[in-house]
C-alpha positions in Angstrom: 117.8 111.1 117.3 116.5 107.8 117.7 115.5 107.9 121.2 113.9 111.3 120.4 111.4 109.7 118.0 110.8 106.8 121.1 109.9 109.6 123.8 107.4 111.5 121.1 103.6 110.6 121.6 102.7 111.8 118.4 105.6 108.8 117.0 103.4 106.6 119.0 100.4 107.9 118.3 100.4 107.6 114.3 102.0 103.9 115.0 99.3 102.7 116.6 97.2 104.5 113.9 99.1 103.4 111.2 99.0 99.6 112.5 95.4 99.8 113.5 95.0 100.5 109.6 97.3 97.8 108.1 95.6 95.3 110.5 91.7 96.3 109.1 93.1 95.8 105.8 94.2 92.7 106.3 91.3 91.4 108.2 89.2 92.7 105.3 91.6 91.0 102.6 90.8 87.6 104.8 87.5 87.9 104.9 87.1 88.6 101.2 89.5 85.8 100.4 87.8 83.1 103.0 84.2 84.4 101.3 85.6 83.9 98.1 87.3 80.7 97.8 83.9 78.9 99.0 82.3 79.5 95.6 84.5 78.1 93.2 
């Protein structure tokens, strides 16, 4: 079962779409932190 879900593309696929996501979020949240934490 497992190493059905490893050979899928589409597994892969939504992944690397998924992680793409989280990691725009966080640069976002970064940013909007770093910007932030200047004007106090």
């Amino acid at each position: 079962m497992f190493a059905l879900l490893l050979k899928d593309p589409v597994v892969w696929g939504s992944l690397l779409g998924l992680s793409v996501v989280v990691g725009i979020c966080a640069y976002y949240t970064y940013l909007f932190l770093h910007n932030t934490s200047h004007d106090l």
